[in-house]
N, CA, C and O atoms as a Tinker XYZ file with bonds, in Angstrom:
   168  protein
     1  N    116.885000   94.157000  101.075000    73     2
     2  CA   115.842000   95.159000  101.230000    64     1     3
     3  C    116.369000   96.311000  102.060000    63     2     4     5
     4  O    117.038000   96.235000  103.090000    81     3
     5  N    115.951000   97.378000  101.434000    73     3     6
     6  CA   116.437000   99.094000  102.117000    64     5     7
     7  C    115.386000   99.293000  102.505000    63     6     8     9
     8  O    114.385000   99.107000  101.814000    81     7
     9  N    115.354000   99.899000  104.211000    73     7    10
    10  CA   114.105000   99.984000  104.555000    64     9    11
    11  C    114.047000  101.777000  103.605000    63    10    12    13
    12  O    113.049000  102.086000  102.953000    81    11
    13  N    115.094000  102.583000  103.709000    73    11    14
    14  CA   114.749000  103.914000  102.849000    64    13    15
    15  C    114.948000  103.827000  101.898000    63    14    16    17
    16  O    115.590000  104.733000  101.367000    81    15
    17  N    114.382000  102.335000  100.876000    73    15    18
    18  CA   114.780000  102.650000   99.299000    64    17    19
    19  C    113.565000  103.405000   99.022000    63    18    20    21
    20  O    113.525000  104.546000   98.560000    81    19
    21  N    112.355000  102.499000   99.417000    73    19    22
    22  CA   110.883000  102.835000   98.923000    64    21    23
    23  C    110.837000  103.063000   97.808000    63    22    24    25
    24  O    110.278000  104.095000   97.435000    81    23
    25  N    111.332000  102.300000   97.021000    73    23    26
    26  CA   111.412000  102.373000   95.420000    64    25    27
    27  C    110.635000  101.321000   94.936000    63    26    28    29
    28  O    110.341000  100.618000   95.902000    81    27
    29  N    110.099000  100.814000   93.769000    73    27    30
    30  CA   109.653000   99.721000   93.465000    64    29    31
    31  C    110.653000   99.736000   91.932000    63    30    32    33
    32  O    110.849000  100.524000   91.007000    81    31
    33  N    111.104000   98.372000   92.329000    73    31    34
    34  CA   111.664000   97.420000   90.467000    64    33    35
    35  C    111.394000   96.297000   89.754000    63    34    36    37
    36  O    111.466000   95.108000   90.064000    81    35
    37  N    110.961000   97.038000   88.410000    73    35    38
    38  CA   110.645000   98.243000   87.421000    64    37    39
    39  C    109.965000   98.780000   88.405000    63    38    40    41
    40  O    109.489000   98.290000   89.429000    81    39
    41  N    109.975000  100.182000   87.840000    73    39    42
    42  CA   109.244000  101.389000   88.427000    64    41    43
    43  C    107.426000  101.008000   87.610000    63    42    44    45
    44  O    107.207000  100.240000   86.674000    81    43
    45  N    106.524000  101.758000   88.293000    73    43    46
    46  CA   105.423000  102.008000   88.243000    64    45    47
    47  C    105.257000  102.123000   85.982000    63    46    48    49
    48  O    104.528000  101.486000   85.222000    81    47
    49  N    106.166000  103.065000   85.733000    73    47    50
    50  CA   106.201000  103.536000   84.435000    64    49    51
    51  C    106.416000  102.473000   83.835000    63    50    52    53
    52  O    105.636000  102.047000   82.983000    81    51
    53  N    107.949000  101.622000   84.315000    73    51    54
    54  CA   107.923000  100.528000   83.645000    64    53    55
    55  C    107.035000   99.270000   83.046000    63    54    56    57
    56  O    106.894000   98.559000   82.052000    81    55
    57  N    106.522000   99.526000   84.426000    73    55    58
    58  CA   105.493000   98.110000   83.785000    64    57    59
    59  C    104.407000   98.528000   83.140000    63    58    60    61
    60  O    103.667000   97.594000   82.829000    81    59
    61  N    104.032000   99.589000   82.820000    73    59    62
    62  CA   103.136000  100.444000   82.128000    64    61    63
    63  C    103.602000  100.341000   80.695000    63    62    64    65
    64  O    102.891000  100.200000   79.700000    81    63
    65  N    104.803000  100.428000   80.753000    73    63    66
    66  CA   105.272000  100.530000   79.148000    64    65    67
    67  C    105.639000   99.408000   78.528000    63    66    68    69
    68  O    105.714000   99.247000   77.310000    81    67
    69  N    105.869000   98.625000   79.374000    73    67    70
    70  CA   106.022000   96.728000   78.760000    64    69    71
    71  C    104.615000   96.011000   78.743000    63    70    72    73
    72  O    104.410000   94.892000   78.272000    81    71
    73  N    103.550000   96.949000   79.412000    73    71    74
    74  CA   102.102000   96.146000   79.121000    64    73    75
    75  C    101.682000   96.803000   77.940000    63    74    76    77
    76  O    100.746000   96.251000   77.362000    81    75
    77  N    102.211000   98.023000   77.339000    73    75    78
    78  CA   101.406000   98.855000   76.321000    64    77    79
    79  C    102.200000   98.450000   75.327000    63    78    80    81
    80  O    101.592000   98.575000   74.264000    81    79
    81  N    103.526000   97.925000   75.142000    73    79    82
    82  CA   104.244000   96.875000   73.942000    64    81    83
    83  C    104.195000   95.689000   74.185000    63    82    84    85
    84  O    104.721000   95.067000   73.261000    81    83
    85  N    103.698000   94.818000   75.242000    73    83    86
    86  CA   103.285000   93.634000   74.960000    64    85    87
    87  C    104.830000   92.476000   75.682000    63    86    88    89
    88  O    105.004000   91.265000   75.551000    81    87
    89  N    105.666000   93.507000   76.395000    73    87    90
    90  CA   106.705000   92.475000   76.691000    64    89    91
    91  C    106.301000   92.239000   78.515000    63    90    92    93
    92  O    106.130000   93.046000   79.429000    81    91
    93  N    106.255000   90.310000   78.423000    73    91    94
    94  CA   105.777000   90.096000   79.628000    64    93    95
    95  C    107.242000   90.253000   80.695000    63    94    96    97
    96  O    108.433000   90.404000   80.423000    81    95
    97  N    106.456000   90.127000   82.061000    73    95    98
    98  CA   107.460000   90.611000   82.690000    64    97    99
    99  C    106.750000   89.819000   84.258000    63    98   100   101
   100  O    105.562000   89.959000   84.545000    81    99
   101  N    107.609000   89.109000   85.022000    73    99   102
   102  CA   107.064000   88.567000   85.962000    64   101   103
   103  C    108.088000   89.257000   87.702000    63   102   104   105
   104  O    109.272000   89.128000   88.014000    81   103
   105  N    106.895000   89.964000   88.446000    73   103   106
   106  CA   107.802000   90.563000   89.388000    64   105   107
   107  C    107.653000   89.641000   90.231000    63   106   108   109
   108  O    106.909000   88.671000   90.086000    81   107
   109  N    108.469000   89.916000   91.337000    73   107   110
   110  CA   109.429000   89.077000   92.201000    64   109   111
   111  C    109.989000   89.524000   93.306000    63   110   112   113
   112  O    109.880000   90.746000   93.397000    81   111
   113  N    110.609000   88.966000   94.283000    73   111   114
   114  CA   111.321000   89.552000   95.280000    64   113   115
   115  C    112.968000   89.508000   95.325000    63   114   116   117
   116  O    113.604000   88.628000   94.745000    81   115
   117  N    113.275000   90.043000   95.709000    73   115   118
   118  CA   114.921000   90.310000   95.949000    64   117   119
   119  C    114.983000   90.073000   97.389000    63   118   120   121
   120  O    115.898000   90.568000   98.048000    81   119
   121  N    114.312000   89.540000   97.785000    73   119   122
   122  CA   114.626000   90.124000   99.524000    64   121   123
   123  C    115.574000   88.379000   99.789000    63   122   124   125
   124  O    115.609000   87.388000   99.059000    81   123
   125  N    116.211000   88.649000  101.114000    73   123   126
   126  CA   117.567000   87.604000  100.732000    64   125   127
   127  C    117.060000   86.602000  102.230000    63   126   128   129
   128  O    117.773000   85.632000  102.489000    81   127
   129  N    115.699000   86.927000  103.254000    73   127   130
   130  CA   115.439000   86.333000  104.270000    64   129   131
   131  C    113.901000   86.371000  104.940000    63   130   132   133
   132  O    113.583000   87.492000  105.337000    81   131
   133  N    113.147000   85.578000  105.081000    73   131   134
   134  CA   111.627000   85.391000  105.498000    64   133   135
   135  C    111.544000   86.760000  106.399000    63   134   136   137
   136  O    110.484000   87.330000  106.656000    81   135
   137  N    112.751000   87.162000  106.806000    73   135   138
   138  CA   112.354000   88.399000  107.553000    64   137   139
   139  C    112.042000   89.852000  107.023000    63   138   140   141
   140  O    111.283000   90.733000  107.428000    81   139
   141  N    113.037000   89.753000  105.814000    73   139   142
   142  CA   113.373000   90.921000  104.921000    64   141   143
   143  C    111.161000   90.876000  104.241000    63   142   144   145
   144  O    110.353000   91.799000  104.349000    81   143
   145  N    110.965000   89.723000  103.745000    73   143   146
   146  CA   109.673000   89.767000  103.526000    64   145   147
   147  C    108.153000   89.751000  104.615000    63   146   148   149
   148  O    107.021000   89.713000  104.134000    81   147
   149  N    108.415000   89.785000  106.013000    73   147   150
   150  CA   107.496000   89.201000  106.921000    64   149   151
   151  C    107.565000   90.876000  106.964000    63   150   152   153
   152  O    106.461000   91.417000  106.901000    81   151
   153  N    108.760000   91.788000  107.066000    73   151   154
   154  CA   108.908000   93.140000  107.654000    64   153   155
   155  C    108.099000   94.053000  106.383000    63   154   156   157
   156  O    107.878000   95.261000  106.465000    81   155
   157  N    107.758000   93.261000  105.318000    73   155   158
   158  CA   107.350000   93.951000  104.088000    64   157   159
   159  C    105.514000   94.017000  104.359000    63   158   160   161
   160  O    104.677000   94.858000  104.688000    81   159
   161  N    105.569000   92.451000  103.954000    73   159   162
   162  CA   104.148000   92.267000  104.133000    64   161   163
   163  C    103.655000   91.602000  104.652000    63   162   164   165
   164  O    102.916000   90.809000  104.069000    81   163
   165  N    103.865000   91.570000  106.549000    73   163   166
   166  CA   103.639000   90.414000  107.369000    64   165   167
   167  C    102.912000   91.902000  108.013000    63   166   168
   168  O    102.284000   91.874000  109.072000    81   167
């Protein structure tokens, strides 16, 4: 986790365009430590 990525993956568009063709898609984390996620959404 980059605290200056502030990106989201897929982007916003993406998952917009795999719900409007129908391909599922399950998001997830990349983060590599309970901290990388507690600093997200703790």
């Amino acid at each position: 986790f980059k605290l200056d990525c502030r990106e989201m993956y897929p982007s916003r568009f993406i998952q917009g365009m795999a719900a409007v063709i129908g391909v599922p898609f399950v998001l997830g984390s990349d983060a590599h430590s309970i901290a990388d996620i507690e600093r997200i959404w703790g």
